[in-house]
C-alpha positions as CSV (number, residue, x, y, z in Angstrom):
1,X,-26.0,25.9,25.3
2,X,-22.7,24.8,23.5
3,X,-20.3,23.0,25.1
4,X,-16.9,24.3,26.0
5,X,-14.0,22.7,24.8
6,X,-10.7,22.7,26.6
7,X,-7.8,24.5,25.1
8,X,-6.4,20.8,24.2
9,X,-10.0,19.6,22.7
10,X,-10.0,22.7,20.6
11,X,-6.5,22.5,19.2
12,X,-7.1,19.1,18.2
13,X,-10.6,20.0,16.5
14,X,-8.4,22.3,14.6
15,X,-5.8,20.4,13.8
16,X,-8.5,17.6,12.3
17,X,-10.6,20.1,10.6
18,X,-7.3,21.5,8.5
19,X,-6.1,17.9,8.1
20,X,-9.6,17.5,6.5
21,X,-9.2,20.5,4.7
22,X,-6.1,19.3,2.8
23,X,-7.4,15.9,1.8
24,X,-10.6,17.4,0.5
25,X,-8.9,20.3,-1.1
26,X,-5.6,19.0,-2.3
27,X,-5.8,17.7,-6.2
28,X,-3.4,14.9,-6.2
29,X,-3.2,12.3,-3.5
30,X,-0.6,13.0,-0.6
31,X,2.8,10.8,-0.8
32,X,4.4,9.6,2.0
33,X,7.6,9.8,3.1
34,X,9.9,13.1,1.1
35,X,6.3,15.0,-0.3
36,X,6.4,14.2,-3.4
37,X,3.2,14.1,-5.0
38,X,1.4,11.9,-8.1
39,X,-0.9,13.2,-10.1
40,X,-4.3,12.0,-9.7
41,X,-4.8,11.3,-13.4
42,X,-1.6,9.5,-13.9
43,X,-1.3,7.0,-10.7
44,X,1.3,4.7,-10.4
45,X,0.5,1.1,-10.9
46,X,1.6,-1.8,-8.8
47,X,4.4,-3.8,-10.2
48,X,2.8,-7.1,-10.1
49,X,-0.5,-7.7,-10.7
50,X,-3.6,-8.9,-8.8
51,X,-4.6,-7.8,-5.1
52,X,-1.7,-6.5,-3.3
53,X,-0.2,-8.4,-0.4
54,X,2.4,-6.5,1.0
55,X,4.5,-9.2,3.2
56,X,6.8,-6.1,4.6
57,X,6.0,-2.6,4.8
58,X,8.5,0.7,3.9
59,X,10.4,1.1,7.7
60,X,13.0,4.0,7.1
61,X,15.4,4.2,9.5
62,X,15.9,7.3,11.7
63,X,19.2,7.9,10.3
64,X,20.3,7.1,6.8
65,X,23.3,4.5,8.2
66,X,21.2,2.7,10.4
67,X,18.5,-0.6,9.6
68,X,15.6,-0.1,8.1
69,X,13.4,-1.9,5.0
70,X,14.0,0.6,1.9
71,X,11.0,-0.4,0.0
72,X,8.1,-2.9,0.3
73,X,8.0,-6.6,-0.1
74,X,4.9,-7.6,-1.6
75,X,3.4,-11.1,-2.4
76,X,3.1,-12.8,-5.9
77,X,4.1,-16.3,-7.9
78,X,7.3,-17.2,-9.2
79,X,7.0,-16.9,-12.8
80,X,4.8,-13.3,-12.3
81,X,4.7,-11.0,-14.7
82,X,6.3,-7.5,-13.6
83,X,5.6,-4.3,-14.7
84,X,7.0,-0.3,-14.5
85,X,5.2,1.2,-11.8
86,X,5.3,4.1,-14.3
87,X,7.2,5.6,-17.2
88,X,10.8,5.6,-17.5
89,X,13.9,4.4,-19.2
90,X,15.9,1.1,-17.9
91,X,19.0,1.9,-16.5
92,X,20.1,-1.6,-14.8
93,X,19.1,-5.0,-15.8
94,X,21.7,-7.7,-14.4
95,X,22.1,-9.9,-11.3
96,X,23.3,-8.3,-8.2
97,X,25.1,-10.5,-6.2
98,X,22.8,-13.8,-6.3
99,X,19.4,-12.0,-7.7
100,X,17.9,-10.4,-10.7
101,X,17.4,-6.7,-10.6
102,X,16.0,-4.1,-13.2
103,X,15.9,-0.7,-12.3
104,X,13.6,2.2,-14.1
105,X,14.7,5.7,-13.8
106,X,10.8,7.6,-14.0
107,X,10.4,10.7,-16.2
108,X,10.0,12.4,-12.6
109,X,13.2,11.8,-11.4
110,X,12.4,9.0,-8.9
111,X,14.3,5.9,-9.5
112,X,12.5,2.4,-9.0
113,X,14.3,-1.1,-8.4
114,X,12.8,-4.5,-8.4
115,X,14.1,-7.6,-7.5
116,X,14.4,-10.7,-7.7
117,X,13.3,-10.3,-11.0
118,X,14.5,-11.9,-14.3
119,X,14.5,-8.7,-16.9
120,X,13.0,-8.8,-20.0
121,X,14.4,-5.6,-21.4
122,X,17.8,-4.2,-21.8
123,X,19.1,-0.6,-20.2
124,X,18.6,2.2,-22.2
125,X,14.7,0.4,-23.3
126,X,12.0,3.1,-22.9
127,X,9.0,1.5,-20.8
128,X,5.5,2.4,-20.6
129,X,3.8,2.5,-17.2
130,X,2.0,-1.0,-16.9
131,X,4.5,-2.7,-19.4
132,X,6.3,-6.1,-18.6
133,X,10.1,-5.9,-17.4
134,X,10.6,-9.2,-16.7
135,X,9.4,-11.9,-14.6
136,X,9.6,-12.6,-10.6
137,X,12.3,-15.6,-9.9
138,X,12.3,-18.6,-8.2
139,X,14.8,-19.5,-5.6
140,X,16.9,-22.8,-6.6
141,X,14.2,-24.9,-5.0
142,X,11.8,-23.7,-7.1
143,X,9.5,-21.7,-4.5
144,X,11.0,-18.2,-2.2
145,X,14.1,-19.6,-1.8
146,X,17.3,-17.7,-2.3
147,X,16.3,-15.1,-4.5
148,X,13.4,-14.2,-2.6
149,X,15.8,-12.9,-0.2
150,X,14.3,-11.8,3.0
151,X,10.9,-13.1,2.3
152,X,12.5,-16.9,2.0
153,X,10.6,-19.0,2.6
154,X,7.7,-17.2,0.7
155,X,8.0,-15.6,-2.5
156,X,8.0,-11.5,-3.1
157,X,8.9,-9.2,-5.2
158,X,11.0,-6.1,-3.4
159,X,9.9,-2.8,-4.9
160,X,12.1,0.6,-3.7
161,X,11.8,3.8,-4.8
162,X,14.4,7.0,-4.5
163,X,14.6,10.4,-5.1
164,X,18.3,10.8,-5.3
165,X,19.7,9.4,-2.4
166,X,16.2,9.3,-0.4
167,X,14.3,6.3,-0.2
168,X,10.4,6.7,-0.6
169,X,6.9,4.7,0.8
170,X,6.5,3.2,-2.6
171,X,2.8,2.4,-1.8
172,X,1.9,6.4,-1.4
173,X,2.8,6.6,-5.0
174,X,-0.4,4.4,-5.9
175,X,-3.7,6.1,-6.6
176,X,-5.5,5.3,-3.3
177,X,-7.6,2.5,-3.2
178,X,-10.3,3.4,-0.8
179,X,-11.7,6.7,-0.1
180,X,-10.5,8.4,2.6
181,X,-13.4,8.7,5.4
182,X,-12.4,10.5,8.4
183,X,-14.1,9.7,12.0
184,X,-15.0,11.9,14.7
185,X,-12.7,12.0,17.4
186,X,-15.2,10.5,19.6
């Protein structure tokens, strides 16, 4: 005989079976934080390279005055390598009040900055999605320090992303990196 779900245990067998639906149906990965979407055969890439250690994940405040973390900090080596997350054209590589910063406006309208980072290329540069835009700086010590801003004492590179005035998850732009498994909900 089948068993008879409450009207609470059926609702949420519903709502997890359409969830389920639209990660098994949908053709590009789901991004976090505005809907935007990446397509499947062209990911983003992480700007630096190796496994990614995010130190500080994306917090957007509930209002757009108020505190928050606009982007991720993730971990990596003075002296890295970094890269576009994806296509664009440079439209800011300077120093911003004690740090490097290049910025990348994407062919998709989204608008990438990273910083603390020492730029290799000049605004108005077209950049492939993978290729070098500088390199991650040290702090005057020569580790974190104070260009490593809020990560001090560690070193990190702080990647943000917006659609106009919106800041996004910068992570849901990557290709995912483990398949999705969904669990029963007991």
């Amino acid at each position: 005989m089948p068993a008879i779900l409450s009207r609470p245990a059926r609702l949420s067998a519903v709502v997890a079976g359409a969830l389920a639906l639209t990660l098994v149906a949908s053709p590009t990965p789901l991004a976090l934080g505005g809907g935007a979407r990446t397509p499947a055969s062209d990911p983003w890439v992480a700007p630096v390279a190796g496994d990614l250690v995010v130190l500080r994940p994306f917090l957007p405040p509930d209002q757009d005055w108020l505190a928050g973390h606009r982007g991720v900090d993730l971990g990596a080596s003075p002296g890295s390598a970094v890269v576009a997350p994806h296509a664009g054209v440079v439209t800011f590589a300077g120093t911003v009040v004690d740090r490097g910063v290049v910025v990348v406006l994407h062919d998709d309208g989204l608008r990438t900055s990273l910083e603390p980072v020492a730029g290799s290329v000049v605004p108005g540069t077209r950049v492939a999605r993978g290729e070098v835009v500088g390199t991650l700086e040290s702090g005057p010590d020569g580790g974190g320090g104070a260009a490593a801003g809020h990560c001090a004492p560690a070193s990190c590179l702080h990647w943000g992303v917006r659609r106009g005035e919106r800041y996004l998850d910068p992570l849901a732009l990557l290709a995912p990196r483990e398949p999705i498994v969904l669990l029963p909900l007991r």
